[in-house]
C-alpha positions in Angstrom: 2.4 -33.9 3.9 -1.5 -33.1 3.8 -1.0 -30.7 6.9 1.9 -28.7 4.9 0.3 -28.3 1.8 -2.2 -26.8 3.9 0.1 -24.6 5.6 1.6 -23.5 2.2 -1.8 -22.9 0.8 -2.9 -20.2 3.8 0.5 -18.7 3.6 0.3 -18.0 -0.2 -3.3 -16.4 1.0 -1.7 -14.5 3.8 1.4 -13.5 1.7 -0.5 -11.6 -0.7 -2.8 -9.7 2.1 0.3 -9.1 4.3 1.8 -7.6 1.2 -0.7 -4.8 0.9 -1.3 -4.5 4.3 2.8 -3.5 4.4 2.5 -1.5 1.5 -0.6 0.1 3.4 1.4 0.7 6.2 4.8 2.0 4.6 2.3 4.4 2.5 1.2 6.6 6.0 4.3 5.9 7.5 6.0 7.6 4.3 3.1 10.6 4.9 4.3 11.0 8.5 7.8 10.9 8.0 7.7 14.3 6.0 4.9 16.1 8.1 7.7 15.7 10.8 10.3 16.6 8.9 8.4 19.8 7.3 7.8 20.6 11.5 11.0 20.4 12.4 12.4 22.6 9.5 9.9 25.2 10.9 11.1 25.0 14.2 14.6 24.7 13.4 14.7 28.8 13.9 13.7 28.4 17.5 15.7 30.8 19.5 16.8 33.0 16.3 16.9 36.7 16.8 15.9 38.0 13.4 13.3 40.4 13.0 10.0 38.7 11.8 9.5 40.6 8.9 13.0 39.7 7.9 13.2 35.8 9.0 9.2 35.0 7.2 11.4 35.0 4.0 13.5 32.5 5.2 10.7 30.5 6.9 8.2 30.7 3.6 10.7 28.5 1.9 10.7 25.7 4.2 6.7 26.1 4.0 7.0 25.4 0.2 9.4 22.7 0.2 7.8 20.7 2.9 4.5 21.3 1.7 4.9 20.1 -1.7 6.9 17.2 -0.3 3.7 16.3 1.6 2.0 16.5 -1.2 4.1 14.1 -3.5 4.0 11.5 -0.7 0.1 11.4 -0.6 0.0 11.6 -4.2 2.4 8.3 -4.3 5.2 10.9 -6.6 8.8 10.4 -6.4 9.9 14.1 -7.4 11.1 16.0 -3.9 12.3 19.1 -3.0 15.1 20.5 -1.0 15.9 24.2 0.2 19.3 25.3 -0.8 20.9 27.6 1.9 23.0 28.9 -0.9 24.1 32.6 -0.5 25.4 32.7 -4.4 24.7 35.2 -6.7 21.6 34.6 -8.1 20.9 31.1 -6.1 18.1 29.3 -6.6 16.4 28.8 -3.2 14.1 25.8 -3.6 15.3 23.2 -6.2 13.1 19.6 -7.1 15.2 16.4 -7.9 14.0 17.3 -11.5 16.5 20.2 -11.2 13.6 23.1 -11.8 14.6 26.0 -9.4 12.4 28.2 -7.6 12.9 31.4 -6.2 10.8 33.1 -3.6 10.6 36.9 -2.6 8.1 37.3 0.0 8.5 41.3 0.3 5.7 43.7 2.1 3.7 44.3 -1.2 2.5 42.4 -4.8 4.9 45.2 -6.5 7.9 45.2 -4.4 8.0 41.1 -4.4 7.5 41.1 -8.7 10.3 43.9 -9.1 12.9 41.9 -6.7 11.5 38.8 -9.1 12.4 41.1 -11.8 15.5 42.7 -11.4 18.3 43.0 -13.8 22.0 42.4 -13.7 23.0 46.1 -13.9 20.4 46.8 -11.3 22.4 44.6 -8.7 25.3 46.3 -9.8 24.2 49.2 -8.7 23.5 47.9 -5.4 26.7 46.3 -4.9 28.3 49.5 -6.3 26.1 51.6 -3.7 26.6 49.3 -0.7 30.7 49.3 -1.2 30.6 53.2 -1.1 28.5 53.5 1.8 31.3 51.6 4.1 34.1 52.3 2.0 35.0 49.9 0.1 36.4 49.3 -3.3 34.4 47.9 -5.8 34.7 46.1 -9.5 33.9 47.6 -12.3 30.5 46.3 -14.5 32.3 44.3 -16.6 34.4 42.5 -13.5 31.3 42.4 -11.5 29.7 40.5 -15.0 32.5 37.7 -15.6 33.6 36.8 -11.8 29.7 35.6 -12.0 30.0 34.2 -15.0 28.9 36.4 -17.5 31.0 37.6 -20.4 28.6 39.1 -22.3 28.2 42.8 -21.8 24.6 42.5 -23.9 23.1 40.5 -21.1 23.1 43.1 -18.9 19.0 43.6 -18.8 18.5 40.3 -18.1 17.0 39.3 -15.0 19.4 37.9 -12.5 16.5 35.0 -11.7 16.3 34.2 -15.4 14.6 30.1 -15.7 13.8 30.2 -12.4 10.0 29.4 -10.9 9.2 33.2 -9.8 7.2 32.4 -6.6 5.3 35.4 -4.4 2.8 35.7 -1.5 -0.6 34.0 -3.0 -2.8 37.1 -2.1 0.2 39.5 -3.9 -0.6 37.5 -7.1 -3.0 40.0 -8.7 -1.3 42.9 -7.6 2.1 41.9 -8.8 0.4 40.7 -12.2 -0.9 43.8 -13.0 2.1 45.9 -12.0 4.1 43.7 -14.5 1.8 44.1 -17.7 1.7 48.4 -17.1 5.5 48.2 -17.0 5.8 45.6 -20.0 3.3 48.5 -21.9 5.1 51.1 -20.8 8.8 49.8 -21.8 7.8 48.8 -24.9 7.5 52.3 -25.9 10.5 53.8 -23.7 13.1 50.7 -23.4 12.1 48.1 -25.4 15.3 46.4 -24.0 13.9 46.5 -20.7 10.7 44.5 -21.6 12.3 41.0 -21.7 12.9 41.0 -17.6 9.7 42.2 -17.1 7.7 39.4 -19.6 10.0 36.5 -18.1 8.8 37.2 -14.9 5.3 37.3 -15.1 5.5 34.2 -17.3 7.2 32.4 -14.4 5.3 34.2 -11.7 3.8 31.6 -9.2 2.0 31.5 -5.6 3.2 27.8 -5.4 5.6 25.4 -6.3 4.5 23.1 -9.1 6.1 20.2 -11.0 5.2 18.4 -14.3 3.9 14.9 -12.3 1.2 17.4 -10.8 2.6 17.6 -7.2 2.6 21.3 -5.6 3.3 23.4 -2.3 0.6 25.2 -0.4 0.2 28.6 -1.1 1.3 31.3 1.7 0.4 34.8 2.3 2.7 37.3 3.7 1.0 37.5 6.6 0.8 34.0 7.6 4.4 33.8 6.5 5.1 36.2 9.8 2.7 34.1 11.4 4.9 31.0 10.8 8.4 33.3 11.2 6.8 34.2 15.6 5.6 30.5 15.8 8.8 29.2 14.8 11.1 31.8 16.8 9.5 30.1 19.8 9.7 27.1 18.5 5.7 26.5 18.5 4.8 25.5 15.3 2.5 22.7 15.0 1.3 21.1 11.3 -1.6 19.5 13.0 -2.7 22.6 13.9 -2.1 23.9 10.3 -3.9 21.4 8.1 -1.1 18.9 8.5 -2.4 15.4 9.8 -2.7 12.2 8.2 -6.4 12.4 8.8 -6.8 15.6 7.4 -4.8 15.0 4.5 -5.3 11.2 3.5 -8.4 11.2 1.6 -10.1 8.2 0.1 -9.2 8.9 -3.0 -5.6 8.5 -2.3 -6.8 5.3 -0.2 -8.2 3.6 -3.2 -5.1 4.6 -5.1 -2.4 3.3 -2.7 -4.9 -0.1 -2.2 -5.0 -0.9 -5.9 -1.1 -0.7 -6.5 -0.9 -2.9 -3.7 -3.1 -5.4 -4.5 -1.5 -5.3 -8.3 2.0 -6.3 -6.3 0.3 -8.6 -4.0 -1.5 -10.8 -7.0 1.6 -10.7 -9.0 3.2 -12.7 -5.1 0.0 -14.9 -5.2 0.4 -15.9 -9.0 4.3 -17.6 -7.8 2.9 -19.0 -4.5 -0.3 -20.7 -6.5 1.7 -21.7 -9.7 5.0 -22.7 -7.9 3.9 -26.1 -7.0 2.3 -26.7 -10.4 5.5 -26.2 -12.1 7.6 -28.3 -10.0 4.9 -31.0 -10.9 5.4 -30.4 -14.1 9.0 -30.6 -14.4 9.1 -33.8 -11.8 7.2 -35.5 -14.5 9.1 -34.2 -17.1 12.4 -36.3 -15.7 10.5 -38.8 -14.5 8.8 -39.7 -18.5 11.0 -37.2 -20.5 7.1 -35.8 -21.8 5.5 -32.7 -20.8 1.7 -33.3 -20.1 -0.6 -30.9 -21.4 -2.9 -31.0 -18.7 0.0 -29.7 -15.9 -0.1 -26.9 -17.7 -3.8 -26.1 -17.5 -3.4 -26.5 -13.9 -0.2 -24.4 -14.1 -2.4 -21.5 -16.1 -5.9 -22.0 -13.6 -3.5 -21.7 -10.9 -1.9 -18.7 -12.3 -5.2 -17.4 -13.2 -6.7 -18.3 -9.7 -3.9 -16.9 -7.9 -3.9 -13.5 -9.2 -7.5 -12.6 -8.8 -7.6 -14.0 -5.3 -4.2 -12.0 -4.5 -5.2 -8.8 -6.0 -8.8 -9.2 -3.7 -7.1 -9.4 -0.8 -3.5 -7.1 -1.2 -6.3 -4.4 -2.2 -8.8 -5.2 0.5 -5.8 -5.1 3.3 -3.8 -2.2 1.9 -7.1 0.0 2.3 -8.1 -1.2 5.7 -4.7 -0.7 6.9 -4.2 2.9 5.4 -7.5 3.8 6.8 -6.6 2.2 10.2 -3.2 4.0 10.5 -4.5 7.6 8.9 -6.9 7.7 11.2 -10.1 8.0 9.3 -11.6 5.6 11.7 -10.5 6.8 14.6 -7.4 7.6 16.5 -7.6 4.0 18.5 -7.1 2.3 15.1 -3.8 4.1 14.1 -1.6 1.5 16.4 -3.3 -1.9 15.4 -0.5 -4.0 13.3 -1.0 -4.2 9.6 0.0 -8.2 10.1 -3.2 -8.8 11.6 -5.2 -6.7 9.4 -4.0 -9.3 6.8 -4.5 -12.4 8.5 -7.9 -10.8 9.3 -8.7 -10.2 6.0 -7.6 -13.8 4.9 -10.3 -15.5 7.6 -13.2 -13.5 6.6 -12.9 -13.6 3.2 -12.2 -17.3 3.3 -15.3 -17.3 5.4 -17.5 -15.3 3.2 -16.7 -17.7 0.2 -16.9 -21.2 1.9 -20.4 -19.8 3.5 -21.7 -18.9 -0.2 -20.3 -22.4 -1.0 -22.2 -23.9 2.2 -25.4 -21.7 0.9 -25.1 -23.7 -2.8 -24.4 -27.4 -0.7 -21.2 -27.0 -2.3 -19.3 -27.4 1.1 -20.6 -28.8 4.5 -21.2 -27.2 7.8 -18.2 -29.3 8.9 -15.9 -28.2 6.4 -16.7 -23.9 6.6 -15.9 -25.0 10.5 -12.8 -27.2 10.1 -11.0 -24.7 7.4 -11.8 -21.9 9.9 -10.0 -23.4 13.3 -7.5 -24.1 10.7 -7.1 -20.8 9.8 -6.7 -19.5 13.3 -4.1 -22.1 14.0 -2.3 -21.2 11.1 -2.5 -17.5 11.2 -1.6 -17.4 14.9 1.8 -19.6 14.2 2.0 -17.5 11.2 2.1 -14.1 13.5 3.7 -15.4 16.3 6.6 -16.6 14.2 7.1 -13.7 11.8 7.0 -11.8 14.6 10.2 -13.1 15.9 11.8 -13.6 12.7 11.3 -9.6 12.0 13.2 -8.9 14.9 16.3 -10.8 13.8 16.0 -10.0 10.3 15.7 -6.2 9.3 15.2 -6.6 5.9 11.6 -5.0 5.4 8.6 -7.9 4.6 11.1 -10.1 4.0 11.8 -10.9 7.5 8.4 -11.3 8.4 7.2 -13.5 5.3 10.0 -16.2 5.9 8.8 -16.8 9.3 5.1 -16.2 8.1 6.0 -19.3 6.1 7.3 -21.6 9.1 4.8 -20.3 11.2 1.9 -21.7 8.9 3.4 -24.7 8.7 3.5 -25.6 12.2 0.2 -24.3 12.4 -0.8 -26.3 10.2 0.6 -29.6 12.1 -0.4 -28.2 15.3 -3.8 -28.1 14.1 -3.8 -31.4 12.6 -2.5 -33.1 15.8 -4.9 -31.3 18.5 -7.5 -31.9 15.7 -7.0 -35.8 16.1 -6.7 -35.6 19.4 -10.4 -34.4 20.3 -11.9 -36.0 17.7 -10.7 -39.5 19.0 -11.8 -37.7 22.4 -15.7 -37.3 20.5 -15.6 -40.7 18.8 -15.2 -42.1 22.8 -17.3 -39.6 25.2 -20.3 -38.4 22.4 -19.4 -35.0 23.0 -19.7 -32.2 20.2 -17.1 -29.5 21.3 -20.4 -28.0 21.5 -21.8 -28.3 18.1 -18.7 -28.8 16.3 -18.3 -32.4 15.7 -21.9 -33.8 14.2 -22.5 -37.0 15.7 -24.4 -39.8 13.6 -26.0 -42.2 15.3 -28.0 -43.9 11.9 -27.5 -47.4 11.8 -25.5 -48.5 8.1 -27.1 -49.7 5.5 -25.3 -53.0 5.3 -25.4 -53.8 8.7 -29.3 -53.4 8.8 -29.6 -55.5 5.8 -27.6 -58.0 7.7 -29.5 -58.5 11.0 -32.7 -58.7 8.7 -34.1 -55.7 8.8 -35.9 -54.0 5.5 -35.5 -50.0 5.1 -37.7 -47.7 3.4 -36.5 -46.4 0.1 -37.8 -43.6 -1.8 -39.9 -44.5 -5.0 -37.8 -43.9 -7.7 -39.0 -43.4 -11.5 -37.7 -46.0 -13.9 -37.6 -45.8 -17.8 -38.3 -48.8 -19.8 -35.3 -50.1 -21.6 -36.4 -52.1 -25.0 -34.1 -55.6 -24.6 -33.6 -57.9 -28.0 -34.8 -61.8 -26.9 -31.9 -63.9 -26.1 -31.1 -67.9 -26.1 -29.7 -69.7 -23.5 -28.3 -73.4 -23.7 -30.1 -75.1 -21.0 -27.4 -75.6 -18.4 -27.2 -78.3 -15.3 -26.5 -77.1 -12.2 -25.2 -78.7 -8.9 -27.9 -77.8 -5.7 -25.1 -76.6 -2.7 -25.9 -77.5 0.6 -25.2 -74.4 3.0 -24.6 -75.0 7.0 -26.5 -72.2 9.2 -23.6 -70.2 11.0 -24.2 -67.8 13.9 -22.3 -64.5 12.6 -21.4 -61.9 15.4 -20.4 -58.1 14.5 -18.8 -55.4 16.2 -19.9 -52.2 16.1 -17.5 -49.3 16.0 -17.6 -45.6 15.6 -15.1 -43.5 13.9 -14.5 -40.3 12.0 -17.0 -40.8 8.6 -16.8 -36.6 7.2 -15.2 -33.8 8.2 -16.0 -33.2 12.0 -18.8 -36.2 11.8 -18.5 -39.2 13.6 -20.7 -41.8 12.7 -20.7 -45.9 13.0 -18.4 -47.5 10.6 
């Protein structure tokens, strides 16, 4: 029973470090998952025929969607964005899953991109009017053209056609298309004030980026790396390494420190159930055992609790930023494979090491006991590892799998240990040996036995008070003289286990 409660107290440990280690993990693999996807969406025009100049436009709107997806995964947001292919009137061609739409016009100069940003309803008619004559065909008149897309309103023919859409341009166009806005805004007010409102709503939307209220954005693009991007993706060449897109470019330790700390926040909340679990069963066994509730369980049920927690969040947060670190690379590209499960039994050993060593320091703990708890600890984390290993494979279900054969794996760790530990210790009691330091054989003689055979030992002078005694009488009382026969008294020496690791006589 000893040797399980063991097992069940390193796997609450481990739990809560393999928990942030996971969450550690998931976090780059999360980061990676959408710097492929953002290079495959570039690449996906490998092969096409457009003309650059033509197919950047198409290209710059991947750039912005995958950027700021990038951007929401490091910054741990859940608000995405997708490119809509749509060919619709007036289509938005980025849209976030808050349902803000952004549209991009990525034309050869800052005043060409703001006045396709800013054009009207009866301008595209014009257009569409112009383009049917040139070939031929017929056309609908300005009001059909209006309410087959879903106007019916003849006044709302000014508007822009982009009207509560994100207005988004090449970044170095910004102040050209800026200023080319506010002299038309002046100089409509004066000639058609009904023209101004097109021209104000798109410089108030007028963006280089993609930006959303939880403070996640896109990278901004110039038009000529947008062409850039277009030749590299024609060939099918583009690589975001090459572009600023790698983990261990992008992961910084701020976002390190961020991810660690909401994993060790869901790693003590784990370690507060494992440590109080027990406590409360206690509790309740005793309260259908007497039909009372003892006050004192439930100290121990809050000290666990208490206990638990602080020692969880330590080590989720201390696991989840070693393992983030590991697999961004910040510390090298050898790192990025190691297996976040042993980052956390790891980090369970050495800080169980670093306490029962400050413990050892403050003769709080023996040298036996810092050495027993950690061959312990390696039998335990090894059965822990080896079996969650193999209960992953068979179970998909993410840490779940793993932390239900973490749990038998401890515990027959733990009795592993315990038997191999009795077995070399009875092999010590017998040959002497030390497993080379180890085991601390005593060879002092016990006091009782030295008394015994007649033999005085020195004991250190010791400081006694006075005590002030009130004068007593005693009945004179007659006793009986006993007559004792000398015996010859024989005993046998033994040696046995007398601390942890230290054999000594018995």
């Amino acid at each position: 029973m000893d040797s399980f409660k063991k097992g069940y107290d390193f796997f609450g440990k481990n739990a809560s470090a393999f928990v942030g280690a996971h969450a550690g993990n998931e976090y780059i693999s999360s980061i990676s998952s959408e710097i492929e996807k953002f290079q495959s969406e570039i690449n996906r025009f490998q092969g096409f025929e457009t003309n650059t100049s033509n197919l950047q436009g198409d290209v710059a709107e991947f750039w912005h969607s995958g950027t700021h997806n990038i951007d929401a995964v490091l910054k741990g947001k859940s608000v995405r964005t997708t490119v809509d292919r749509s060919h619709d009137f007036a289509s938005a061609d980025v849209i976030d899953s808050n349902g803000t739409e952004y549209g991009l016009k990525y034309y050869q100069t800052g005043i060409k991109s703001a006045k396709a940003q800013a054009e009207s309803i009866f301008e595209r008619y014009v257009k569409y009017k112009v383009r049917s004559l040139n070939v031929g065909k017929p056309f609908d008149s300005l009001e059909e053209f209006m309410k087959v897309r879903g106007y019916d309103d003849i006044q709302l023919l000014n508007d822009p056609i982009y009207s509560g859409q994100v207005r988004v341009i090449p970044k170095d166009q910004m102040q050209e298309a800026i200023n080319w806005l506010e002299s038309k805004i002046a100089k409509e007010s004066i000639i058609r004030p009904d023209q101004v409102k097109r021209y104000e709503d798109t410089l108030k939307m007028l963006k280089d980026k993609i930006e959303t209220p939880q403070g996640t954005e896109s990278t901004p693009l110039s038009r000529e790396e947008s062409e850039l991007l277009a030749r590299l993706a024609k060939k099918g060449e583009f690589d975001s390494g090459e572009h600023g897109f790698a983990t261990e470019e992008l992961v910084k330790y701020k976002y390190v420190m961020e991810q660690a700390f909401k994993a060790g926040l869901t790693a003590a909340t784990i370690s507060i159930v494992l440590k109080a679990a027990p406590e409360i069963y206690r509790a309740i066994d005793y309260l259908i055992k007497t039909g009372e509730l003892d006050e004192k369980q439930f100290q121990k049920i809050g000290f666990a609790a208490l206990e638990g927690g602080s020692e969880g969040f330590v080590r989720g947060t201390i696991s989840a930023a070693l393992t983030t670190a590991c697999k961004a690379g910040l510390w090298g590209e050898a790192l990025k494979s190691v297996n976040p499960a042993v980052i956390g039994v790891v980090t369970v050993i050495v800080l169980d090491v670093m306490k029962n060593s400050f413990l050892v320091a403050n003769e709080k703990m023996t040298r036996g006991e810092l050495i027993d708890n950690l061959v312990r600890g390696m039998y335990v984390s090894a059965g822990s590892l080896i079996v969650g290993g193999i209960t992953q494979s068979f179970i998909a279900i993410p840490v779940f799998g793993f932390m239900l054969g973490s749990f038998i794996g401890s515990s027959i760790g733990s009795f592993a240990y315990t038997a191999s530990y009795k077995t070399y210790i009875s092999f010590c009691i017998d040959s002497g040996f030390t497993m080379f330091g180890i085991v601390d054989q005593d060879y002092q003689m016990p006091h009782e036995l030295l008394n015994e055979i007649g033999l005085s030992t020195f004991e250190y002078e010791q400081t006694q008070l006075e005590l002030f005694e009130t004068s007593t009488f005693e009945f004179h009382t007659f006793e009986y003289e006993q007559f004792a026969y000398e015996t010859l008294g024989i005993t046998l020496l033994r040696r046995g286990v007398i601390g942890v690791n230290q054999v000594g006589y018995l």
